[in-house]
Every structure is written in structure tokens, then in C-alpha cells.
Steps between C-alpha positions, in 0.01 A plus 500: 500500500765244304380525153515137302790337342579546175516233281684570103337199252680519202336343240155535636276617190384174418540142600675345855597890532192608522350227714821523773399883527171445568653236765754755650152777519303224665769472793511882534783583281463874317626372134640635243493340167724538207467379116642621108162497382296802606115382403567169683633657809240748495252169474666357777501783747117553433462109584718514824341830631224335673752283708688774618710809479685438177724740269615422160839634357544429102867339489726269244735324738725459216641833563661564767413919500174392537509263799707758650170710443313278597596431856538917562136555397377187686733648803389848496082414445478242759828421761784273379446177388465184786425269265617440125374185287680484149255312264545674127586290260469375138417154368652363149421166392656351221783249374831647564557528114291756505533716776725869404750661715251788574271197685799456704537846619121579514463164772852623635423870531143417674521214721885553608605802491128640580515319871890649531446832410175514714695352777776754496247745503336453806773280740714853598186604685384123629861496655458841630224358732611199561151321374371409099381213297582410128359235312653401159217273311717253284367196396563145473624570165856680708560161654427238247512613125197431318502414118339821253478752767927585496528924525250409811744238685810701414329849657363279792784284575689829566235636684513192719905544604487890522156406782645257666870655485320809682333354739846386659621811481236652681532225788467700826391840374109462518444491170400217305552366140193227434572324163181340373473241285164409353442188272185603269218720610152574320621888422352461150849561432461308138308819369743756577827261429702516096531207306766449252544218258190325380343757720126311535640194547730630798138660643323145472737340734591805740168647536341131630852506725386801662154428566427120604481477863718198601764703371412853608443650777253811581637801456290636795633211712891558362472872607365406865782270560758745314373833747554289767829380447621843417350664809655178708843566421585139334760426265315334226154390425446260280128462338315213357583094517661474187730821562617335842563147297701647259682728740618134636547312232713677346739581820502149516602395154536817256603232207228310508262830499645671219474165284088483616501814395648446210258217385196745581674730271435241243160492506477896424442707220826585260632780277366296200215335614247642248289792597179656388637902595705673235647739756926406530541305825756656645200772571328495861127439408265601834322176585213641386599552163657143496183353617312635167747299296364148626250340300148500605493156655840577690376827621217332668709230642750718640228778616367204722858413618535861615156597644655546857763708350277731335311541771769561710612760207156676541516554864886585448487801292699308210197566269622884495666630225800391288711345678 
């Protein structure tokens, strides 16, 4: 008997991770599911183990020993890997003023060189049999630069040209590189994401950004249309209206774009717009913790601008532990 394919989610603790295992179990796939953060992971496996036959493997894509690791253990406990989805990845939100050089190289580190070192990983054996699938979840944010959320577009911009870049490459050799570019989806990503700046008042926009449903999409919804892409073999899939607008807008006229952009920018919290937290804010606050710092009227405002999100968070694993 032909034991099931193995699908690698890295990424998959919490979140569209989580949800796009559960997706890959559902179609048959044995899955094996890797995060940094051992009690979430160990949440997540006890969630997806009534879907299917799922293994978790602790791992920091960030170093490259470990993903190295990684894909032996996930080799030698269940078959090599058919399937790999790359969705680990960090969220800062913040003017640009305040954002570090270690922001850089934590978005860097996670959501571009995560996907490549992953990649390189598993592709020797993929090409070895003539048959794989790897999906690199980007975002929206890697083709049109949104204002307050740089490390993130830097990280995802790459991971866009190294995805796309390797899916030529592997033209003819039946593998396939899928890059995926979601617009927003209700993750309850604003929970788990670090604010910098006037760290509530970044939450109070981003959290409602993240939630509202004309301009999210469900997560559960995103991961159905993402499994199936990857398993299909296509180039790119691109997720939500507003993603696929942009996407083609900006192709069309970049200029115009950047200077939209630019006026949103406007409208958004600065480096001196005065805050209520005495923490420095160059410091990553978890949304959480930046939540606390709005005012009681605010809180319930923006609490009713995010329900969907927090629902989403609760059914998402993203009300584990730190982040």
C-alpha cells in the first residue's frame, strides 16, 4: 500500500499555518508541522490530530542547522516531503522612524531566508523523483509597499523574486514553485503582530485593518484556495479583491501608487504623535500589550472593529502563549 504524501507547513502553530494544515490533512496529506514556539506547536498538533495523521517538529527557520534538522527528522519519521508550504513569518507595524536594524533581520531572517533555506532543503530529493510542490506565502505587501508595515515588505518583496525566480528555474522538471500572494485575511494576526512607535495607536488602526470583512478575507477560505493552488502546480495565486487591484495598479502606473500610498501614510500614527505607554518605541509591543494602552472608550471601539479578528484568533491558536 502507497502511504500518503507528505506535506512540510512551516509556520503552522498558529494562524493561516495552522488552518492550511488542517486543509492539506483534509485532502489526505500526512503533515508535518513546524514552529519556534514549543507550547503553541504542541497546541496546534493536539488541534489538528483529529483531522489527520499529523507530526510536529519544534524548529526556528532562522537557522539554517535547524531546517537542515528539520527536513531529516520529517524524512526519516514519515517519507520525504511532496509537499512544502512556507508560511512563518513576523509582523512589525510602525513608522519607519522607528523600526531597528534587528526588525530588519528578524522579518528578513523569517519570511526570506526561512522559505530559501526550507527550499534548499527539500528540492535535492523533489528533483530526485522528478515530482514536488512548494508554496512560498508572500503577501500583497512584496508587490506593492504598504506605509508602517516596512521590515514586512522588504522580507516579502524578496520572498516574492526568489518564488517566482524559482519557479522558472524549475520549468520542466515536475516540480513546482507556487508564489502566493494574499491581500488581508482574518488570522487574528493583530494579536500576535509588534507595534512600535505610539504603539496603541498603531493597534487602533491595524487591528480594525485586519478584521473588517470588505477588506479581509477568511482565513479558512484563503487556505482552501492556497492548498489548491499549491497542489495544482500554478505559478502564482493571488488572494482577495483588493490584493488583485493593487497587483494591477501598480504594474500599470508604479508612480502614481507609491504617491497614494504616500498620502495614506499621512493619515497614520508618527514617532511623536503623543502616546499614553512609557515603554521607548523603538520596542516591539505584542498587540496585546498595545491594546491595554488605549483608553477605555478606544478599547471598546476598536474591540468592535476587530471582533472577526478575534474570533478568527480564537479558532487560530494565536491566543497561545507569548508570542
Amino acid at each position: 500500500m502507497t502511504s500518503a504524501p507528505v506535506a512540510l507547513v512551516a509556520g503552522a502553530s498558529r494562524g493561516l499555518g495552522l488552518v492550511i494544515a488542517r486543509e492539506l490533512l483534509r485532502r489526505g496529506h500526512q503533515v508535518a508541522i513546524c514552529a519556534r514556539t514549543p507550547a503553541d506547536l504542541a497546541r496546534a498538533e493536539d488541534l489538528l490530530r483529529a483531522e489527520g495523521p499529523v507530526r510536529a517538529f519544534p524548529c526556528d527557520v532562522r537557522d539554517p542547522d535547524q531546517v537542515l534538522a528539520l527536513v531529516r527528522q520529517v524524512r526519516d519519521a514519515l517519507g520525504p516531503v511532496e509537499v512544502l508550504v512556507s508560511v512563518a513569518g513576523v509582523i512589525q507595524v510602525g513608522p519607519a522612524d522607528s523600526m531597528t536594524e534587528e526588525h530588519y533581520e528578524q522579518a528578513i531572517d523569517t519570511m526570506l531566508w526561512g522559505p530559501i533555506r526550507l527550499t534548499r532543503a527539500v528540492l535535492p530529493d523533489m528533483r530526485e523523483r522528478g515530482h514536488g510542490r512548494i508554496g512560498t506565502v508572500t503577501s500583497i505587501g512584496g508587490k506593492v509597499a504598504p506605509p508602517h508595515l516596512l521590515p514586512y515588505a522588504v522580507a516579502k518583496f524578496g520572498a516574492v523574486g526568489f518564488s517566482e525566480g524559482l519557479a522558472a528555474e524549475l520549468a520542466g522538471t515536475g516540480v513546482s514553485a507556487t508564489t502566493i500572494v494574499p491581500g488581508l485575511m482574518r488570522t487574528g494576526s493583530h494579536e500576535r503582530a509588534h507595534f512600535t512607535g505610539d504603539h496603541d495607536a498603531e493597534f487602533a488602526w491595524f487591528g480594525p485593518a485586519a478584521s473588517l470583512p470588505l477588506l479581509t478575507m477568511s482565513v479558512d477560505r484563503a487556505a482552501r484556495k492556497i492548498v489548491e493552488g499549491v497542489l495544482d502546480g500554478r505559478p502564482l495565486v493571488t488572494l482577495t479583491p483588493l490584493a488583485k487591484i493593487g497587483s494591477r495598479v501598480h504594474g500599470i502606473a508604479p508612480a502614481t501608487t507609491v504617491r497614494a500610498l504616500g498620502l495614506a501614510s499621512r493619515l497614520l500614527p508618527t514617532m511623536s504623535t503623543p502616546s499614553r505607554s512609557t515603554v521607548s518605541p523603538h520596542a516591539a509591543v505584542p498587540g496585546r500589550q498595545a491594546r491595554a494602552g488605549l483608553s477605555r472608550g478606544a478599547r471598546a471601539a476598536v474591540d468592535t472593529l476587530t471582533l472577526l479578528g478575534s474570533r478568527a484568533a480564537r479558532r487560530t491558536n494565536q491566543r497561545g502563549g507569548a508570542a
